[in-house]
C-alpha positions as CSV (number, residue, x, y, z in Angstrom):
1,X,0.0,0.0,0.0
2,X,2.5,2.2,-0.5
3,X,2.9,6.2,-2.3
4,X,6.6,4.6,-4.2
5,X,5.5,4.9,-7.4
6,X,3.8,8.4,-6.9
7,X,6.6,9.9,-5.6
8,X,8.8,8.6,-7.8
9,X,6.9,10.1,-10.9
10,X,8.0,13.5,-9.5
11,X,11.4,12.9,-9.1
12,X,11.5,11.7,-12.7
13,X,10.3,14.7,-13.7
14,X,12.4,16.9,-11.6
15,X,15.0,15.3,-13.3
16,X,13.7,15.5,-16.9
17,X,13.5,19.5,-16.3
18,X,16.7,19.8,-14.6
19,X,18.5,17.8,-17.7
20,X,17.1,20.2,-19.9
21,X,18.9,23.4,-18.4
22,X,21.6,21.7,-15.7
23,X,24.4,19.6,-17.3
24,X,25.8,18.6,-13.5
25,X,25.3,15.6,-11.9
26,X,21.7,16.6,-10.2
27,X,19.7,14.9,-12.8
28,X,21.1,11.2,-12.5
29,X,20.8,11.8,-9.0
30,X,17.1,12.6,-9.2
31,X,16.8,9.6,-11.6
32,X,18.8,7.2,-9.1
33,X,16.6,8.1,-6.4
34,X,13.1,7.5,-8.6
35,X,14.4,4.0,-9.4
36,X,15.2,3.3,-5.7
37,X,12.0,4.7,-4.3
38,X,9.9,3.2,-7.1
39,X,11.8,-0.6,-6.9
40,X,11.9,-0.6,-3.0
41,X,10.2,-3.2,-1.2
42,X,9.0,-1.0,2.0
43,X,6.6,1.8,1.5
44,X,8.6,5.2,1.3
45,X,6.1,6.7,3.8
46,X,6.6,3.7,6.6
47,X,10.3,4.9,5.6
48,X,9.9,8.4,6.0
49,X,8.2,7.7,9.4
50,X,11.5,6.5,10.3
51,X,13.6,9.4,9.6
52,X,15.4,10.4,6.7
53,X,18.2,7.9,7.6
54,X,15.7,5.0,6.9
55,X,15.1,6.5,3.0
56,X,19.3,7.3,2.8
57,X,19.4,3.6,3.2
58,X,18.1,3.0,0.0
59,X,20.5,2.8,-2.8
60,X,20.7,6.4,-4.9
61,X,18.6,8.3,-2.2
62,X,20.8,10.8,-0.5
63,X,20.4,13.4,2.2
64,X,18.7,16.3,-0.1
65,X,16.3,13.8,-1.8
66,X,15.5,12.0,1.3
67,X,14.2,15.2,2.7
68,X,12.7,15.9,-0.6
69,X,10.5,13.2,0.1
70,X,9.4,14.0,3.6
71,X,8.7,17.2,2.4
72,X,6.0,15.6,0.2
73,X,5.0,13.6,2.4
74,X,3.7,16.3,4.8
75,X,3.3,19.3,2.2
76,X,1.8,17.5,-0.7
77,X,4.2,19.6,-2.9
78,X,8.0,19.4,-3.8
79,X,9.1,23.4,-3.6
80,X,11.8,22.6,-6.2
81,X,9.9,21.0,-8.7
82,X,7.2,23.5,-8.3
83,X,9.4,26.4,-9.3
84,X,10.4,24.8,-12.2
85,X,7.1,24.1,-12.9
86,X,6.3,27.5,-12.6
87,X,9.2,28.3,-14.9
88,X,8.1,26.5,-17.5
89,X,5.3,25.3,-17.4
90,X,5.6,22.7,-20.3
91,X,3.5,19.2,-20.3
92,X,6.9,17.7,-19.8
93,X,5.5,13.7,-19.9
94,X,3.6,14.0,-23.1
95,X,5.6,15.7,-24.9
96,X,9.0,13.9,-24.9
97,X,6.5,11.0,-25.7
98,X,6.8,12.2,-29.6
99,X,9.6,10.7,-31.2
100,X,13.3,12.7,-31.0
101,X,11.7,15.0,-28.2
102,X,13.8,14.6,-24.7
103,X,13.8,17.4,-22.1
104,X,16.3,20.1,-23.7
105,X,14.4,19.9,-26.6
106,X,11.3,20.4,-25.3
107,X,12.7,23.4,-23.7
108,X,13.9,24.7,-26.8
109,X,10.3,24.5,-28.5
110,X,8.9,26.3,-25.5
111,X,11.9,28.9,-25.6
112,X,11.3,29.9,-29.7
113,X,7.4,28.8,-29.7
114,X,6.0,28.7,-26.4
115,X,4.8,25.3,-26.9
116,X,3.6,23.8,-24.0
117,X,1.4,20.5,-25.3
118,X,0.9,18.0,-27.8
119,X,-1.7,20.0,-29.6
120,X,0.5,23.3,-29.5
121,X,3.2,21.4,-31.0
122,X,0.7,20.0,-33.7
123,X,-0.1,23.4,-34.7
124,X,3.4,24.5,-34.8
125,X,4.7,21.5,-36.9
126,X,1.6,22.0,-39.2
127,X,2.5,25.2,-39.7
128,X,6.2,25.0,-40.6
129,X,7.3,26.5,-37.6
130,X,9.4,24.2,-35.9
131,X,11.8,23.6,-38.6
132,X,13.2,27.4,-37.5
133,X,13.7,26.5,-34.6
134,X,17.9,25.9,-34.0
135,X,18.5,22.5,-34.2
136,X,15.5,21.2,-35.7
137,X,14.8,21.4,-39.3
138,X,12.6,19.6,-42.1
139,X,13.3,16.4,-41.4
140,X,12.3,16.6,-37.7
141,X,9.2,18.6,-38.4
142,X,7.8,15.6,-39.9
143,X,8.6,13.4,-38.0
144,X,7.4,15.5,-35.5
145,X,4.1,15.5,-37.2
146,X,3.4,12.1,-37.7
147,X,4.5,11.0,-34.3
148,X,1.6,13.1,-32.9
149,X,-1.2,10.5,-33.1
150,X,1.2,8.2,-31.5
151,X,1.9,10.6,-28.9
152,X,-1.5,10.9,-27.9
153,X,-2.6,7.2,-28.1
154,X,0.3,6.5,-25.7
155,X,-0.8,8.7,-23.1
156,X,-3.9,6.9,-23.0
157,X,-2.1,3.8,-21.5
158,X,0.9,3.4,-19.2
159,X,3.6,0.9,-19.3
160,X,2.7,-2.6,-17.0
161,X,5.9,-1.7,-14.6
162,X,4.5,1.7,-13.4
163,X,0.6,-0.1,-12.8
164,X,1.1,-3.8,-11.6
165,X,2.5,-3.0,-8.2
166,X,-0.6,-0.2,-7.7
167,X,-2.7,-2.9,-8.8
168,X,-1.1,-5.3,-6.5
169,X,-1.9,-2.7,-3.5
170,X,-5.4,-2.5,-5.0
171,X,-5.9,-6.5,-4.6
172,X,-4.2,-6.5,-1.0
173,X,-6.8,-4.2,0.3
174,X,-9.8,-5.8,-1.1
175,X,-8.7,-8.8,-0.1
176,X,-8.3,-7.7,4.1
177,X,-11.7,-7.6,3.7
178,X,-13.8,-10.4,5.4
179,X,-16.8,-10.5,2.8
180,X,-14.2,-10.6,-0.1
181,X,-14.1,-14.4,-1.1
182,X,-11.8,-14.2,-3.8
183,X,-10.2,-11.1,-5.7
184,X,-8.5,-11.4,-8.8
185,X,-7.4,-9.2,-11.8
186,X,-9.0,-9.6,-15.0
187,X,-8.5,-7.3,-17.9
188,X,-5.6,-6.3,-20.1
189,X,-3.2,-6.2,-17.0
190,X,-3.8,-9.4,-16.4
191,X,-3.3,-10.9,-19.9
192,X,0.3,-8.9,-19.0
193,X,0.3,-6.4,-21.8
194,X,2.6,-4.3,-22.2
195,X,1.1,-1.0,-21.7
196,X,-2.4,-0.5,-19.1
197,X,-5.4,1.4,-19.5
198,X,-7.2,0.5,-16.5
199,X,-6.6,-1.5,-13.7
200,X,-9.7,-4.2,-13.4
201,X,-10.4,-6.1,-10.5
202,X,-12.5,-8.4,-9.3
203,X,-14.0,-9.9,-6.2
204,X,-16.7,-12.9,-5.5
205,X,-18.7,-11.6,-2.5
206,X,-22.3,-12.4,-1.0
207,X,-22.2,-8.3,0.3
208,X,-21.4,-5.6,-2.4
209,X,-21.9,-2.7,-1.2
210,X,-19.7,-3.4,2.0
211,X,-16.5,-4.7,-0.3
212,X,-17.8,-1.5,-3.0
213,X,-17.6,1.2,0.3
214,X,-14.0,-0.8,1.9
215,X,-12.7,0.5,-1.9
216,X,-14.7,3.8,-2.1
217,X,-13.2,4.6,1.6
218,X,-10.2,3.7,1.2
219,X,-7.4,6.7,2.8
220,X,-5.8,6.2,-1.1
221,X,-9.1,6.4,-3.0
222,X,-8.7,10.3,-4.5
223,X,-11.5,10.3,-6.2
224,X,-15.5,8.6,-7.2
225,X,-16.0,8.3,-10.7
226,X,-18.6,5.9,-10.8
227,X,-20.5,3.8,-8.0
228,X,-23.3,1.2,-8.9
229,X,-24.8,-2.4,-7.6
230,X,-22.0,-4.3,-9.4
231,X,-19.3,-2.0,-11.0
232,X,-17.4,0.9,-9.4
233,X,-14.6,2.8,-10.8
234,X,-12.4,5.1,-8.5
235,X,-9.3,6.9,-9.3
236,X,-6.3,5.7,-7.1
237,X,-2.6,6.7,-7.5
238,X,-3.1,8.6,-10.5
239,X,-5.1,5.4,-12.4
240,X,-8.8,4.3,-13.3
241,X,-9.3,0.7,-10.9
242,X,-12.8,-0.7,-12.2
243,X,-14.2,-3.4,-9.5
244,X,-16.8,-5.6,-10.7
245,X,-18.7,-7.2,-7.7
246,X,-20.2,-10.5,-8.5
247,X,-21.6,-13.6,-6.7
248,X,-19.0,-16.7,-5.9
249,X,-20.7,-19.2,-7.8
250,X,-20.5,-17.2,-11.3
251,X,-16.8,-15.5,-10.4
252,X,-15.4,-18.5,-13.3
253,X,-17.6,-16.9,-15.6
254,X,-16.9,-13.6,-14.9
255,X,-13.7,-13.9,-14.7
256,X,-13.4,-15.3,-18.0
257,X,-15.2,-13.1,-19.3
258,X,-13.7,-9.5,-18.3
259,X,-10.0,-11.4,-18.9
260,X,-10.1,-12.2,-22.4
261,X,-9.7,-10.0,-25.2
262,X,-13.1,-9.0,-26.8
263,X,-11.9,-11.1,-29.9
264,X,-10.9,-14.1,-28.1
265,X,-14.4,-13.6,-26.2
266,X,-16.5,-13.5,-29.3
267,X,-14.4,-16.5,-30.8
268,X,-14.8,-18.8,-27.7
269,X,-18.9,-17.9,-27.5
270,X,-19.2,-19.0,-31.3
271,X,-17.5,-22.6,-30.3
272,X,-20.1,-22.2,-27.5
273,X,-23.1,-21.6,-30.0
274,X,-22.0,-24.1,-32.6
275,X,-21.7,-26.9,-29.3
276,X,-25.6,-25.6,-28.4
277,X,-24.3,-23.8,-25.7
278,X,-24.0,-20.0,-24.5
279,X,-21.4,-17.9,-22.8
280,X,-21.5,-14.5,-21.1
281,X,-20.0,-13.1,-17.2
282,X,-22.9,-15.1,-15.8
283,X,-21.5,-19.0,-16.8
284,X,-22.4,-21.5,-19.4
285,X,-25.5,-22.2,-20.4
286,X,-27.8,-24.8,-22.6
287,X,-30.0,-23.2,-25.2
288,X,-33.5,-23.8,-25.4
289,X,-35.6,-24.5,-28.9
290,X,-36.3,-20.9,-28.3
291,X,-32.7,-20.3,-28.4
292,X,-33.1,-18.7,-24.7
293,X,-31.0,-19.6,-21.7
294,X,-31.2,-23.3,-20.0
295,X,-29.4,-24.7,-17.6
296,X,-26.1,-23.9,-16.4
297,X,-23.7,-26.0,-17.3
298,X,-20.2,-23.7,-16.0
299,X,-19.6,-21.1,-14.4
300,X,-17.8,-21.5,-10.9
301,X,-14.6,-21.7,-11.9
302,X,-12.5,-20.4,-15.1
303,X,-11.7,-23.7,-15.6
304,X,-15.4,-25.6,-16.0
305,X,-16.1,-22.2,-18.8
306,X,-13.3,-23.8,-20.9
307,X,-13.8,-27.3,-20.1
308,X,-17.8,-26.6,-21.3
309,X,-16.5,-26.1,-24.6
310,X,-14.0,-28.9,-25.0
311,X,-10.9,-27.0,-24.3
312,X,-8.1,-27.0,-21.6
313,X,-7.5,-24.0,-19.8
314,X,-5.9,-21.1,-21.7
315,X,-3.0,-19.5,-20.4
316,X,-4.2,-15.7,-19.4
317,X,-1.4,-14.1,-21.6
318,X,-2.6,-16.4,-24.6
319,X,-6.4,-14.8,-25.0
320,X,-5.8,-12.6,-27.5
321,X,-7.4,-14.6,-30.6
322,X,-4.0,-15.7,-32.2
323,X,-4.9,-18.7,-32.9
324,X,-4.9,-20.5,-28.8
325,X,-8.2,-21.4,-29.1
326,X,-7.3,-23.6,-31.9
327,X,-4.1,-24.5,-30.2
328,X,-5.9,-25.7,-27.6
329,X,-8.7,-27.5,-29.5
330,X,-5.4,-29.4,-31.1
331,X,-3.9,-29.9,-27.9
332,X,-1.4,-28.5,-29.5
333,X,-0.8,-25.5,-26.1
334,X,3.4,-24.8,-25.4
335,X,3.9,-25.3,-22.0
336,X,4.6,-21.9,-21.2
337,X,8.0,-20.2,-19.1
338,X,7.2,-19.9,-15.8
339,X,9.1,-17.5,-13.5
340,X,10.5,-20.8,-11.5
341,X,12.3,-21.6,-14.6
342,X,14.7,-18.8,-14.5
343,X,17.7,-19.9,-13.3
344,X,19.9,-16.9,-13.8
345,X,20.5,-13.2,-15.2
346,X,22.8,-12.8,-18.5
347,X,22.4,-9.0,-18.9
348,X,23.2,-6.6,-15.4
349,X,25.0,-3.2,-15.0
350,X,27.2,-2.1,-11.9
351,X,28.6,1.3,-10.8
352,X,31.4,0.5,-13.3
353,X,29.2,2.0,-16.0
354,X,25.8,4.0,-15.3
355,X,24.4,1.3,-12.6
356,X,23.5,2.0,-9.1
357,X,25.1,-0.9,-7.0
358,X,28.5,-2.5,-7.1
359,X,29.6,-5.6,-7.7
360,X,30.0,-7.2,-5.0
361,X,26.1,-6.0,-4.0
362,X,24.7,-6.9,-7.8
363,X,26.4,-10.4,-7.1
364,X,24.9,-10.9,-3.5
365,X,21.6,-9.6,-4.9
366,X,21.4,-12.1,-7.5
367,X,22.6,-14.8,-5.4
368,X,20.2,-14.4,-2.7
369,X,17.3,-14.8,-5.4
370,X,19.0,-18.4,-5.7
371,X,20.3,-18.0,-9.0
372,X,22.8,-20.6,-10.8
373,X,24.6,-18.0,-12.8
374,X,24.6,-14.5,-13.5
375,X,26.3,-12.2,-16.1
376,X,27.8,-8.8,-15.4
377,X,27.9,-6.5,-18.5
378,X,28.5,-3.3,-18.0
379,X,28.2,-0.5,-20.8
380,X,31.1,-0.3,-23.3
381,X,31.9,3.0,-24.9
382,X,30.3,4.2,-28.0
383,X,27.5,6.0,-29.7
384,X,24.5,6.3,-26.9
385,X,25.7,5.3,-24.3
386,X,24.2,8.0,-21.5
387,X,26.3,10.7,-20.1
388,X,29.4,8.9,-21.5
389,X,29.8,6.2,-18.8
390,X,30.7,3.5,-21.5
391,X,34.0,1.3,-20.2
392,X,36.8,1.8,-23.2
393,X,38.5,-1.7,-23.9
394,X,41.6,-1.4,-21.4
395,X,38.6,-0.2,-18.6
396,X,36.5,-3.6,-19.3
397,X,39.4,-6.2,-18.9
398,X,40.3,-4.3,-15.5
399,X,36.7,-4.1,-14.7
400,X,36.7,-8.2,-15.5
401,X,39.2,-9.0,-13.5
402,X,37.1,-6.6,-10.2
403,X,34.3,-9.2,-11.1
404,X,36.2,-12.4,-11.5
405,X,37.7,-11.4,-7.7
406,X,34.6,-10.2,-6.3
407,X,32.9,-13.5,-7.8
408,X,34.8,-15.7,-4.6
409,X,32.4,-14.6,-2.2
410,X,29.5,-15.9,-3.9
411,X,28.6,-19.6,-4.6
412,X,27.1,-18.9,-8.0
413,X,28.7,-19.2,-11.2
414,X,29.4,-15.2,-12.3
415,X,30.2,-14.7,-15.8
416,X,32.4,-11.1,-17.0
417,X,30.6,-9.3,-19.8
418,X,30.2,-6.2,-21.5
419,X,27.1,-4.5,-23.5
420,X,28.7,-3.7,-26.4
421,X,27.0,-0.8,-28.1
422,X,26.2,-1.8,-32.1
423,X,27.0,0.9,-34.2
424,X,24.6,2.0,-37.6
425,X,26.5,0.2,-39.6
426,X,26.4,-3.1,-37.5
427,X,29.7,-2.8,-36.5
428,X,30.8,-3.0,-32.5
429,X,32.1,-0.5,-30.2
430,X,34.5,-3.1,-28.7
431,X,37.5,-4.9,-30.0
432,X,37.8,-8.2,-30.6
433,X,40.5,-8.4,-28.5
434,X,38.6,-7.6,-25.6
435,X,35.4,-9.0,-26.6
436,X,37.7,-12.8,-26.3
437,X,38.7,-12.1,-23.2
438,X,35.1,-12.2,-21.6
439,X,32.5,-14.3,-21.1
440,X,29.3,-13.1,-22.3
441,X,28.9,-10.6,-24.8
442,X,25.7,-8.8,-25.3
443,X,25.3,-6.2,-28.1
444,X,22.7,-3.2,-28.7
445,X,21.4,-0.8,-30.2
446,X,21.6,2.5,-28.7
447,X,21.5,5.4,-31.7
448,X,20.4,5.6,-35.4
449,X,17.1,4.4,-34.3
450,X,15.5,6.4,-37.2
451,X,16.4,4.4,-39.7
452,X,14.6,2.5,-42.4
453,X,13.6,-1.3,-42.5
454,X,16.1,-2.9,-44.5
455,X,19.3,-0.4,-43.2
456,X,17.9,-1.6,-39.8
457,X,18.0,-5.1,-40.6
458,X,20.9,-5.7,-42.2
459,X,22.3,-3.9,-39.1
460,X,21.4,-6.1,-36.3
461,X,22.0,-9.3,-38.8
462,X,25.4,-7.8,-39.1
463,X,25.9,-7.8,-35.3
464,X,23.9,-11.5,-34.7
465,X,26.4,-13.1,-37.1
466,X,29.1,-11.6,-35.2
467,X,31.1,-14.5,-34.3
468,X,31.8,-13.2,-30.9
469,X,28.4,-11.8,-30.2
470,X,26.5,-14.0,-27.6
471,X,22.8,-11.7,-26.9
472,X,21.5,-9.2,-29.1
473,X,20.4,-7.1,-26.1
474,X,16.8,-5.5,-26.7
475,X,16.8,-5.6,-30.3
476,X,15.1,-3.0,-31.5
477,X,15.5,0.0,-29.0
478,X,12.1,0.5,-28.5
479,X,10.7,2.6,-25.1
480,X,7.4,2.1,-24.2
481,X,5.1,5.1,-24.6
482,X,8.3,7.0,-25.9
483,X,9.8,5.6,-29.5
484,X,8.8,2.4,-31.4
485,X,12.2,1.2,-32.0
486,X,14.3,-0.4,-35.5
487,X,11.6,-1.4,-37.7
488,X,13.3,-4.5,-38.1
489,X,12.6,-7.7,-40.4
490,X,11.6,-10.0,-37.6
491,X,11.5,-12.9,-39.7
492,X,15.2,-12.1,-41.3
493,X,16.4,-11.5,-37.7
494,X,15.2,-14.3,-36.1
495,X,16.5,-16.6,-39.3
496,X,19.8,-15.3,-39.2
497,X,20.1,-15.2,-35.3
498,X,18.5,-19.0,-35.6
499,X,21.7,-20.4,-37.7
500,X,24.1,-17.9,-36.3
501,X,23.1,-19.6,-32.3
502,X,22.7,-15.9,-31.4
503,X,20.3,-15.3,-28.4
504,X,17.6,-12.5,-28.8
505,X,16.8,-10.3,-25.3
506,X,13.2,-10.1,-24.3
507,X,14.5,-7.0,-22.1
508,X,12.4,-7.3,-18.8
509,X,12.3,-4.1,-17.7
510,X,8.8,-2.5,-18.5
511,X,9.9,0.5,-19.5
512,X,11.4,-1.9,-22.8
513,X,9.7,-5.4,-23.1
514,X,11.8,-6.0,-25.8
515,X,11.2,-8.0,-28.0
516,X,7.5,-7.2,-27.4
517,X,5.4,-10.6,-27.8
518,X,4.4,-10.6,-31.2
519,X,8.4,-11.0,-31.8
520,X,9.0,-13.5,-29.7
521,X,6.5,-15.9,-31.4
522,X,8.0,-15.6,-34.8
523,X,11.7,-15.5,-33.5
524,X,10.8,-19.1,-31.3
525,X,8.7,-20.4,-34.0
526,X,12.3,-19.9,-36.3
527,X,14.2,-21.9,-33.8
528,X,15.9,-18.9,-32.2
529,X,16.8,-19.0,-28.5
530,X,15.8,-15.8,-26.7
531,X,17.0,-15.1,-23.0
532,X,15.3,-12.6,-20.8
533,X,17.0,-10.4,-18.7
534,X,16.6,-7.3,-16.7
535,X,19.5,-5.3,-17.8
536,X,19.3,-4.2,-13.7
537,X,21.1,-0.8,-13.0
538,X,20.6,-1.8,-9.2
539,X,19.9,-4.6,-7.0
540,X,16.0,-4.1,-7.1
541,X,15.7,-4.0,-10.2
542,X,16.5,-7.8,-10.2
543,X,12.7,-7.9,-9.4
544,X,11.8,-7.1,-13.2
545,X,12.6,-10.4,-14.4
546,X,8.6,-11.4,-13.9
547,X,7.7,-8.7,-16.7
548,X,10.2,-10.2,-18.9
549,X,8.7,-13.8,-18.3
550,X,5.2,-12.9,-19.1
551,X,6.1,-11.4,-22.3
552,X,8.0,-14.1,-23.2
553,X,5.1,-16.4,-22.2
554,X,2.9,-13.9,-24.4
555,X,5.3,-14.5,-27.0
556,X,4.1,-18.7,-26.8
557,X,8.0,-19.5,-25.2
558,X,8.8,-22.6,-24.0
559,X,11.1,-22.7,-21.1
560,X,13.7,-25.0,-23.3
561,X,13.7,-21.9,-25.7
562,X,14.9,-19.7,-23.3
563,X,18.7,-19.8,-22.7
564,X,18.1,-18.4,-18.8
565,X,16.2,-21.6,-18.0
566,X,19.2,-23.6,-18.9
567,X,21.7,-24.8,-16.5
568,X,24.8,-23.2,-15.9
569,X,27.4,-25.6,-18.1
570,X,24.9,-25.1,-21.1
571,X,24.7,-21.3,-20.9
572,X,28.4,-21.4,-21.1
573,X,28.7,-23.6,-23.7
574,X,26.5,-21.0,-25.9
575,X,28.3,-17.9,-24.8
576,X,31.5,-17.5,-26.6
């Protein structure tokens, strides 16, 4: 139940405004401390209770944050933030959601312009305006102008990572309740997509209106939008939860019914109709001569509405009408990854580059969540690397060598690495020299991300039939809600990375999922192994391994397609 993720969102953007104007180190540290506070497992307001020496001990929360957050805490306001607010008053989130848009260049368009929101810079870019601005030009402009639409459908949804642990708080409540017999989410959340609109939940209960007031009173509940006898939708944390009250012996049925995608709905009632049978929130029913309702057949559990049909149960992350139903008619369903299969971490960063933790606490981190194995690979040098952290190739074999002696105090096997940057012509930011020298070597894309299909392909082939190249690390470069990524040739990728034994990231941090799902299926269904990992710049971060897994499983991966669910002499067979 905890404010982490609110206050978080404000140091973000304290740090987005002070990037734009303040090239010292206070940004990353504003940055640092949003990851800590929004990864921590303790509520930052049970911490702030404690003193500001209970928030210091989180990693990348210093003295003036920590008081930055108590000030929140009992003000309700950030003075800092406010004046910059104030300053510029600029719709800072949306806006560097358009393509090629990050916080000094929003600045700039409010400087020459005065634009302040997506439909002010609409207006401007329709009118030829931003191309005089210094820095911009034509080619900007336009894309500029048709990243607008995009713009605006992403601010409609927010990325899984920054919803599921709200939504998580939102089930814990319901559930302390003593008339809530079960709560569940449904929805798009949980079907794990990528990106959330609103958080649905669920509850079986024999008294509504006391579980709909325990929501509706709740001390985090800001604001009513809706009450009724069986749906309620309140705003909490900054999102939409919609709770559907329903009696225990249809809450199978219903929640089914408000899991499923509308297309995998329609196309599971029509196997329903054509068996003489029909489906809705309520449970499974005969039809009558009269083709009305007749008995109930289903309905208690999720399982009976599928096993009324002829079918197994479908995976949650599956129901999306891509052909599971008819997978599962076939018997012919992948057992799925499950989070126990992950047996270790290929793709981590330390202090050594841009990460948050050292070594020796990345390695006790990732041994204390039992795994076999686990990879260090810190940033090399080279185009995109932020703030120029990247490790040259004399600074990576030292930096080896730190994890090879820091590796002794852990019983786990720890792998050296680097995450080589892969430059627009395919080429690597490291040597080969060094490259041979370590053990795992992951390779991404971090610039040119503008550029066309086959120039993008070709690219990250070029890089998968690297012969030292062990991970293509998130493969297109996409950020959620910010930039779409290479428009790569999936099918050509996951070919060449297929007969070149080249492992494709499904990055697990939320702010990425990438590969998103869609790529994943085609890549396994080519006989590519994919690995997730959480490319963690801290030890919490650790914790975003289950996103990663529930792509993957969205994706239709099996756990023997996933290098991370191998053991540890056959992850180091693969690697280099």
């Amino acid at each position: 139940m905890s404010r982490n993720r609110e206050v978080a969102a404000l140091f973000d953007e304290l740090a987005d405004r002070l990037d734009a104007q303040d090239g010292s180190f206070r940004p990353r540290a504003y940055r640092n401390a949003a990851d800590a506070i929004r990864q921590a497992t303790a509520p930052v307001e049970t911490l702030a209770a404690e003193g500001p020496e209970a928030l210091e001990a989180l990693e990348g929360v210093g003295e003036a944050t920590a008081a930055k957050v108590i000030e929140y805490l009992e003000t309700g306001e950030i003075a800092a933030l406010e004046e910059e607010r104030a300053a510029v008053p600029v719709d800072m989130q949306a806006l560097q959601r358009v393509e090629g848009l990050g916080p000094k260049r929003v600045y700039a368009l409010y400087a020459a312009l005065q634009i302040t929101d997506l439909d002010e810079l609409e207006a401007a870019a329709e009118a030829g305006e931003i191309q005089t601005v210094e820095g911009f030009g034509q080619k900007t402009e336009a894309t500029i102008r048709e990243q607008i639409e995009f713009a605006r459908t992403a601010t409609a949804r927010t990325p899984i990572g920054q919803v599921y642990p709200l939504a998580e708080d939102v089930v814990a409540h319901l559930s302390g309740h003593a008339d809530a017999d079960e709560v569940a989410l449904a929805g798009s959340i949980r079907r794990w997509r990528a990106t959330i609109g609103d958080i649905d939940v669920l509850v079986a209960t024999t008294d509504a209106e006391a579980v709909t007031d325990h929501l509706v009173g709740w001390d985090r509940t800001a604001e009513v939008l809706q009450t009724g006898a069986t749906k309620t939708s309140v705003r909490v944390g900054g999102h939409q939860v919609d709770l559907r009250v329903v009696e225990p012996d249809s809450f199978g049925a219903a929640l089914q019914y408000f899991t499923g995608s509308k297309a995998h709905n329609v196309r599971l009632r029509n196997r329903a109709l054509d068996r003489g049978l029909t489906m809705n929130e309520y449970g499974t029913f005969e039809l009558t001569d009269a083709e009305r309702e007749g008995a109930r057949v289903a309905g208690e559990t999720e399982a009976s509405m599928y096993e009324a049909v002829g079918l197994p149960p479908i995976p949650p992350e599956l129901r999306e009408d891509h052909g599971e139903i008819a997978a599962a008619a076939a018997d012919e369903l992948p057992a799925l990854v499950r989070p126990g299969d992950i047996r270790g971490d290929l793709h981590t960063h330390t202090t050594a580059s841009d990460g948050r933790a050292d070594i020796a606490a990345m390695l006790e981190a990732a041994a204390d969540r039992g795994y076999e194995y686990y990879a260090v690979c810190d940033h090399a040098s080279g185009p995109g690397v932020v703030a120029n952290m990247g490790l040259d190739d004399a600074a990576l074999l030292e930096h080896a060598d730190a994890v090879r002696a820091a590796a002794e105090a852990v019983e786990m096997t720890v792998l050296t690495g680097v995450e080589t940057n892969i430059t627009a012509d395919g080429a690597l930011s490291t040597g080969d020299a060094a490259l041979e020298a370590l053990d795992c070597v992951v390779a991404s894309p971090h610039s040119a991300l503008d550029q066309d299909r086959e120039t993008a392909t070709d690219r990250i082939i070029t890089a998968i039939e690297h012969p030292l190249v062990d991970i293509i690390g998130h493969p297109t470069g996409m950020r959620r809600s910010q930039r779409e990524g290479l428009p790569i040739d999936i099918e050509a990728v996951a070919a060449a990375a297929a007969d070149a034994q080249t492992a494709l990231e499904v990055n697990a941090n939320p702010a990425r999922l990438d590969l998103r799902s869609e790529f994943i299926r085609v890549a396994v269904d080519a006989g590519a192994t994919i690995v997730i990992d959480t490319d963690a710049h801290g030890t919490d971060q650790l914790a975003l391994m289950r996103y990663g897994v529930h792509t993957a499983r969205r994706g239709w991966a099996t756990a023997d397609a996933v290098l991370n669910t191998w053991d540890a002499d056959a992850v180091t067979d693969f690697c280099h």
